[in-house]
Structure formats: C-alpha cells, structure tokens
N, C-alpha and C positions, 0 to 999 in steps of 0.2 A: 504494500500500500504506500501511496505516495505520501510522502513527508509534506507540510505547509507553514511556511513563515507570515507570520500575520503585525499588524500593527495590536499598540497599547496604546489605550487613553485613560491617563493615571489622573483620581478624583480625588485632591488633597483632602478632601472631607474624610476620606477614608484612610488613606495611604501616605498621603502627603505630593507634593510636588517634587519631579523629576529634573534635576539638571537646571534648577532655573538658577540662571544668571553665573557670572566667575566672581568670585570672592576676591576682592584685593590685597597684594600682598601686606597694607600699610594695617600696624599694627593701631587702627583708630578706637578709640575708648572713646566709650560713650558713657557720660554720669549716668546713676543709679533713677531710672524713670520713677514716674509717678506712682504713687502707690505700693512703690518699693522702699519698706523702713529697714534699718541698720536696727537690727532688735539686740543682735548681737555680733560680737567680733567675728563669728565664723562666717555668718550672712554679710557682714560689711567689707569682709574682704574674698568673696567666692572667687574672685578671679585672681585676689595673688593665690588661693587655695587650689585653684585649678593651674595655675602655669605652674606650683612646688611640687607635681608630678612628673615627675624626670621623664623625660621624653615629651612634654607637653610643652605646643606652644602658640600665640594668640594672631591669628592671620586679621580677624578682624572683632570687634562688638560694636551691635546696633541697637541702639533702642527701639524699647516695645513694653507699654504702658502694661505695668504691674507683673513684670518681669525684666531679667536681664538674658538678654542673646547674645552667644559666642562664638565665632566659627573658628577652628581649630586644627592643629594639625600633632598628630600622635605618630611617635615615631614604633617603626612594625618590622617583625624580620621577611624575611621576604617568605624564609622557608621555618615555618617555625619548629619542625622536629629537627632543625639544623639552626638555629637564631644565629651564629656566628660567620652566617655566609651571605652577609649582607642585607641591609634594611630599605625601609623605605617609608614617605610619608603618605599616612592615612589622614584625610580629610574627617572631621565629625562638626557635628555641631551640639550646640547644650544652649536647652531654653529654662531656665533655672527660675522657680518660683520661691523654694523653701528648702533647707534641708530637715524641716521637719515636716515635709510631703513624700509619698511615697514618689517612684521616676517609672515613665515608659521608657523602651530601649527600643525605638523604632528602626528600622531599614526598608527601603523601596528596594532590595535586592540592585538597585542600578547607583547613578549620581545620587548626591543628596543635594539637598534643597539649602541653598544659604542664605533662604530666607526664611522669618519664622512662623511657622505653621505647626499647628497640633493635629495629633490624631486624633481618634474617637476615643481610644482610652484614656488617654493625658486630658482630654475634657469630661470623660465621667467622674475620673477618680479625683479630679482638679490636680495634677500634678507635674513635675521636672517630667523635660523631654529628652534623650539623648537620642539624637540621629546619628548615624555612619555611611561614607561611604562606602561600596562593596569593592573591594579589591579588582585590581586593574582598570577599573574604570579611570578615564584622565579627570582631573591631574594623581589621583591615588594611584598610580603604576609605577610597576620598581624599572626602571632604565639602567641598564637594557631588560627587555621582559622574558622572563622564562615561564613560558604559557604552562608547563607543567608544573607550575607551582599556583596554581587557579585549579581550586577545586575548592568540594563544601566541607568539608574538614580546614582546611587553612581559613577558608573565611569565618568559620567557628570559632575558631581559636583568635582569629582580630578581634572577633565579639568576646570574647573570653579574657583578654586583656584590658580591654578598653573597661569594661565592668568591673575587674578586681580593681584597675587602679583609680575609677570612682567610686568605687562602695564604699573606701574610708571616708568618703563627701557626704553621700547621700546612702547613708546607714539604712534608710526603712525600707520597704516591700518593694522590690520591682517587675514588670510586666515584659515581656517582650511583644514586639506585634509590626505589623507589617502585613500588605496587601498583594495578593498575585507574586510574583516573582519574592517581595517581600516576607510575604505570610509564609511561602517555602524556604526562604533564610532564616526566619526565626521558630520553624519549625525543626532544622537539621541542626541549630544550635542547641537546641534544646534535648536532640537526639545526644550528642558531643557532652553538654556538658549539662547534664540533667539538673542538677543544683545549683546553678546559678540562680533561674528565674523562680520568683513563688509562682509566677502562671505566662502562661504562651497564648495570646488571639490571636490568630491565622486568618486570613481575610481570603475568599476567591483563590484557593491554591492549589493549583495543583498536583497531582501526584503519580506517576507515566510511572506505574511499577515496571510494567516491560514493554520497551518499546517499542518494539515491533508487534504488538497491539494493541489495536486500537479500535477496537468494532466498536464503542462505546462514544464516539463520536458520531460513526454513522449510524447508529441508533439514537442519538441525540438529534441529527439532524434531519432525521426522516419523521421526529415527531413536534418539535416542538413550534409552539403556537400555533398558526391555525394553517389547513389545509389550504387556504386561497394564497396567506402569505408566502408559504417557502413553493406556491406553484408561480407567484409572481417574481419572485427572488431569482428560480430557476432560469427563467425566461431574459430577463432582463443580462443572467449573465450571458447566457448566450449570444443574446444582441451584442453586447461587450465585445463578443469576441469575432462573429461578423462583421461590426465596425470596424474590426483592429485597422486597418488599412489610413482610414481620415482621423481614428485617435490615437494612432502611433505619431501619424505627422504633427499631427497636434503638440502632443508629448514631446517629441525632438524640439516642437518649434519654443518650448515653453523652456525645453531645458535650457536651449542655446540662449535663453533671455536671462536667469534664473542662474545660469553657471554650473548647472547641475553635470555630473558623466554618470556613464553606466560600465565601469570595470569590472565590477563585480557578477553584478547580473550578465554582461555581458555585451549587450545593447537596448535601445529603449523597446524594442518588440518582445524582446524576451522578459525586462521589466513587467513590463504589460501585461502578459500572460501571467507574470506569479499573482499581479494586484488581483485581475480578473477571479484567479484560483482563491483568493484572500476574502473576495467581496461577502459572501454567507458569513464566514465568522465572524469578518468583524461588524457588522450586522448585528447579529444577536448578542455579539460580545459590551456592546455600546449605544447601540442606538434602543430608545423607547416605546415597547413592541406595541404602548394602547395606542400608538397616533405612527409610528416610524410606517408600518404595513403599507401605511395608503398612500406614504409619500412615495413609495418604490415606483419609478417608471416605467411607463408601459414600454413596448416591446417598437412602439409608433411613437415615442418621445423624439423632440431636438435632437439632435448631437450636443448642441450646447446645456440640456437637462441634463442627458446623460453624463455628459463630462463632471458638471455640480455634483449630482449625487454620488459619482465614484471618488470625489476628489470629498465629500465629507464623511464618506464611510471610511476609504480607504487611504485616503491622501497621498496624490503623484509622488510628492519630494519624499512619501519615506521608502520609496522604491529605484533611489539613485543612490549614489555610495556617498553622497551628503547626509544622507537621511539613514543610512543604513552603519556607516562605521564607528558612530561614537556607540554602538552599541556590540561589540566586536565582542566583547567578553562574553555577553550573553550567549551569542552564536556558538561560541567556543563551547560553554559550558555544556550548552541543548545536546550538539554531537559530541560530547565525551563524557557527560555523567548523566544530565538531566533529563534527558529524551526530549522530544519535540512529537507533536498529534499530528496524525495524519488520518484524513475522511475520503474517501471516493467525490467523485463527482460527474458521474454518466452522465449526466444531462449534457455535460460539456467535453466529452473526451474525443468524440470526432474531430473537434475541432483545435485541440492543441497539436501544436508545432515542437513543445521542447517538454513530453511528456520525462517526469523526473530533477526536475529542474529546482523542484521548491524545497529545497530544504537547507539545513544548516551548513553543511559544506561548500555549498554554492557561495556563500558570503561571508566565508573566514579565509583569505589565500594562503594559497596552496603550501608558502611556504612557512606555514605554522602547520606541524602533522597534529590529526588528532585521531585518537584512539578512542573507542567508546567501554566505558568501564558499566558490564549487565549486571556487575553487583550493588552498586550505590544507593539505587533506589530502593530494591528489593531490603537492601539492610533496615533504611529508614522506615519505611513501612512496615516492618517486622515492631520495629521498636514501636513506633506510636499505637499498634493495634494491640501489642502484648504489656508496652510497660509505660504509656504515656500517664503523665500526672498534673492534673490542674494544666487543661489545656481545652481549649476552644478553636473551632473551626466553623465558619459563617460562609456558604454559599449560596449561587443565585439561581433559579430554577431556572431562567434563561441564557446560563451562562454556560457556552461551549466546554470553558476551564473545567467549570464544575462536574464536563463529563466522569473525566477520570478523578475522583477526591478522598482527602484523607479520610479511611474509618476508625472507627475504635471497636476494639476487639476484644474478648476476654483478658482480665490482668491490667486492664485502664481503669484508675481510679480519679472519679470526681474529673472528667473529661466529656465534652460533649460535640453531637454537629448538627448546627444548625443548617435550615435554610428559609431564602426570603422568599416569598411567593413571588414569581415572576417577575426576581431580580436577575440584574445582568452583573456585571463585573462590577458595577460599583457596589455591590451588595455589602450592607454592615448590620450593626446591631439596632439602630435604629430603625431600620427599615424591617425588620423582623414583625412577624405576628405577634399582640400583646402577649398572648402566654409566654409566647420565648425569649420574647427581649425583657419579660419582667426576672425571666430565669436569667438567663445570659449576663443582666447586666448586676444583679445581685452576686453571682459567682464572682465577678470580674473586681466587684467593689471587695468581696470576702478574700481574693487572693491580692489585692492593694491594699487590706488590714484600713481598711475603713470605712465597714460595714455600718452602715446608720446604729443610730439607739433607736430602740419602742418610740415610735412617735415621732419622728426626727425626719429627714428628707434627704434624699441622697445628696452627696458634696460635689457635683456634678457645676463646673464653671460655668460661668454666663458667657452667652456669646460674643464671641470679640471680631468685630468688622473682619481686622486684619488678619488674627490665627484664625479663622474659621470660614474664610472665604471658600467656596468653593474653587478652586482652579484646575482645567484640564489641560493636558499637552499627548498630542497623536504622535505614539513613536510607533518604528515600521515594525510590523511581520513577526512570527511567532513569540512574540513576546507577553506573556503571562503576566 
C-alpha cells in the first residue's frame, strides 16, 4: 500500500504554535509585568534562578501580563549514551507564573513557538509552561548533523534533562502534553522515563504499531461522514487530476513568482500528484465536516474554485522544498522509526503518473541513509497498553490520525481515551462530551495536585487575548 505525506495545521489552543517567528540573539530583559509581585527572593529572581543552571542561557524575555517569558537555550549532548562526543544547543522556552504552581512540559514534537502561548493544561490547572524544541529541528541541530542520533529515545532523554534540571525551580506536580506529533513525544517520554511526569495528555496521536499496515485508514475512509461527502471528495479529486495539464502550468507559473523549486518532489507535476493524493486527508484532518461538505467543488467548478479550495485544504507552497524542508527531521523520523499511513485511493489510480511517489523517502535526500527500525513502535505500544500510568489520550472521531491510536490495555492504571464527537485534529478536552470532559478534566486537575475542595471551583485561568488566541499554520504532508 502506498505511503502518503500530508500537511499539519497546528491549533495553538490545543498544541501551541509551530515555528512562529526567530528569536533574537540579544539577551533583552524585560521588567517583571503587571500583576507579577516579588512575594519572595526565589520569584524575584526566577531568571538569575534559571540562567544558575549550568548549561543554561537567556536568548531573549518578553513581557506578558501576569507572567514572565523566557526563550532559552540548554546546552545537550548530541549522543546522550555517549554525552562526551559533542553537544549542542537546545532551544526551550518557560512561561513562569509561580513556583508554587504546578508546570506543563509541552512539545509540538516540531519548532517551538517563541512566542507565548498556553496549552489547555497550563490553562486548566493555571500553571508554569515549559516548551522544547524537538531535536534537529533549526536552529536546535548539532553541526554537522548525525541523523542517527534522531530518534525517540534521544529526544527523551533532552526531555529528561531539561526536567531534572528545572524541578529544583519548580518542585510541584508536572504534566507533560503535546498535540499530534507532540502528544506522540510526550507519550514515548513517558514510555523512557516513566517517573518523571505525575501525568501525560496526549492530544490526536498517533500510533503506526506496524507499518506496513494500515487497513485502518481505508476503513476510516470509506466510512466517515456522510455518503454524498466522501462521493463529492472522490470526484473533485479526480477533476484534480484531469486538470493536471492548466494546474501544473499554473503551479510552475506561481512558483516562478513565489521563488518556490521542486528538488525534492522532483518537478511541479509530480508535486501535484502527491497534493492531489493528500487532498481526503487533509480534508477530514482540518476542515469543519457541518459546513466544509458543501463547500467541496463540483466536478463543473472554475479552474480558478478549484485552485482556492486545493490551495486551502492542501496549500501549493507546502508541496515545494520551501515548504517541505524545515521539516526534514520529521521525514527522517516517519521512515526510520515512526511509520507514516498509507490509504488506497481507486477512485484515482488510472490516472497517476508516478504511482509510489508519496512517501517519506521521497523528501529526505538521498544522501542521509535511512533504515527503518519495526521494533520502536511495537515497544511503545506494548508499554502504554501493559504499564501506562496517569495518562490520557483525546481523539477526534473525524480525525484520519485517530485511525491508528493509542489503547490501554490490561496493567494501565488510572489511564484513559477519550474521544470528541466529530472532532478533527484539533480535538481536546474541551470539546469532549460533558461526561468526559467533566472526567478528563478532574483527573488532569488530580494529577496537577490541585484538585478543588467540597465547594470550590476548578483553578482553571481566565482567558488571556494573547496566551489563548487561537493561531493556525499549514505545514506540508504527512505530518501528524
């Protein structure tokens, strides 16, 4: 079955925001904002407390009303069952309320975000945020890069550091959590180093025990929503791909304006064909099934519909090696530990050109080898179904990811998985049905050790403009 690289569209309400923006190198301090009191010496000085951690050091702080933000650089070995063969700097960041709140340990699995944004746990529980960036992503890569030192054991273990050497800061309860690609990095930490975290929320994650199948997709895809939509879906890719002719020229005429190439994919036709193959999931993965259905073009739309609606499902530029290489680690990962999904698609097979085209290998070059390792996953899934503890997983009924997802299984204690009715990837706990989210978020508060009193109301923060905006960013192709 064929492999398929699709785009992400990361919902900071959930997950946090991807890659946005570069950090400067000047180390600017910013006074202690509003609402921020000096109760004591350890709060009045968090940031000489935070750089007196050897390896720690201050790239920038921004202000942000009733907290202080850090972005940060932690130095890391590259190989950590080897730490004396060279390091490197690891970007994080720290949204610091209290160190007598409990802390989330967020990751998007990709960039982090150096701007500041909460997740859904650090606003139930009101508490400290630590994000991380995931290894080899730029600027966190060691130069020159030894791709065999990317894997989810090493990325563990940066979590595993980064953690012992805040917990002397922030002594009370910590969460880890992260969304899609994240939810699966703080899920395999968890596998690594079981006693770090009091609890794990996993968001939309999934979990490719063996990759070479995958029938669980094409049973995802032949049922979900309604009968007229995935027959309009069908159709319209088709058209896709009998236009290729005026939307390739199109595509080249857009690149050459745009500065966009296609080395990876190959050319902008062969492009075109992965997008085309991409268009179903990321469909269901994104777009809003009570109103998206009837936006789907007929088969007798413009050229110029038709281009819109491809270009907001699936977006041109993330099918050029603009749009495709700051996310190289990813690729690397899918073909050598993580697996990548692959769905049939009859409907459209007569009419491809470069059947086999879509998958990982195709957009990591040639000259990085990658090896695929069938035991990594199978490990992880062993643990979480036999020995996961105080751990949560939130899935969307409409959510392709959610084909393949983590279970629990005899010997899980105090672990649960939910799902949202007819959520997509941005599926969380608030979107959950009242019974679940009144469960869900009760556990969540009980492993953050601040569970309300008799009568009391959860400590759940007020909404802030700035941490709680929603922001989206479409990055390309099988990206989780």
């Amino acid at each position: 079955m064929r492999k398929t690289l699709r785009w992400l569209l990361s919902l900071t309400v959930l997950i946090g925001t991807v890659g946005a923006g570069t950090a400067t190198a000047t180390a600017a301090t910013a006074a202690a904002p509003a609402g921020t009191t000096a109760d004591s010496r350890a709060e009045a000085d968090i940031k000489d407390r935070l750089l007196a951690i050897p390896g720690m050091s201050l790239v920038q702080e921004k202000p942000v009303d009733g907290y202080r933000f850090f972005v940060l650089n932690y130095t890391q070995p590259v190989d950590h069952r080897h730490p004396g063969k060279g390091t490197f700097q690891q970007r994080i960041t720290v949204l610091h309320k209290s160190t007598a709140r409990p802390t989330v340990f967020f990751t998007s699995g990709y960039n982090v975000n150096t701007e500041p944004t909460r997740s859904e746990p650090t606003k139930l529980i009101d508490g400290n945020q630590v994000s991380m960036e995931y290894r080899y992503f730029t600027p966190s890569r060691p130069e020159p890069a030894d791709w065999k030192k990317l894997d989810i054991q090493q990325a563990a273990a940066d979590q595993h550091r980064i953690f012992t050497a805040l917990n002397g800061i922030y002594a009370k309860n910590w969460i880890a959590t992260g969304g899609s690609k994240g939810g699966m990095t703080a899920t395999y930490y968890r596998r690594f180093y079981p006693h770090d975290m009091d609890g794990t929320v996993a968001y939309v994650a999934p979990n490719d025990v063996v990759n070479d199948e995958d029938s669980a997709y094409d049973r995802f895809f032949a049922t979900v929503g309604t009968a007229e939509c995935r027959k309009d879906l069908a159709a319209i890719e088709r058209e896709a791909l009998k236009r290729r002719g005026e939307m390739v020229d199109r595509f080249q005429k857009k690149a050459a304006t745009e500065g966009w190439t296609f080395k990876l994919a190959g050319n902008a036709d062969r492009a075109y064909e992965i997008m085309v193959t991409d268009l179903v999931f990321g469909f269901w993965q994104y777009q809003p099934a009570a109103t998206a259905c009837a936006e789907v073009p007929k088969p007798t739309a413009s050229t110029d519909s038709l281009w819109s609606w491809m270009d907001q499902v699936g977006g041109f530029d993330s099918y050029t090696d603009q749009g495709m290489q700051p996310y190289l680690p990813y690729y690397y990962q899918a073909g050598t530990q993580l697996g990548e999904p692959g769905y049939a698609y009859p409907n459209v097979a007569d009419l491809l050109r470069y059947p086999g085209i879509n998958n990982s290998r195709t957009f990591v070059p040639r000259d990085i080898p990658m090896s695929f390792d069938k035991k990594a996953m199978p490990d992880v899934d062993r643990w979480v179904r036999h020995h996961a503890e105080r751990m949560m997983f939130v899935n969307g009924q409409y959510d392709p990811w959610s084909s393949e997802h983590f279970e629990i299984g005899k010997g899980a204690r105090d672990s649960y998985v939910f799902t949202v009715p007819g959520g997509n990837h941005g599926s969380n706990i608030t979107k959950l049905k009242e019974a679940d989210r009144t469960k869900a978020t009760a556990r969540l508060l009980k492993w953050a050790g601040v569970t309300p009193a008799a009568g009391e109301t959860a400590p759940a923060a007020p909404y802030n403009k700035k941490l709680d905006k929603q922001q989206s960013q479409r990055m390309p192709m099988l990206r989780p």
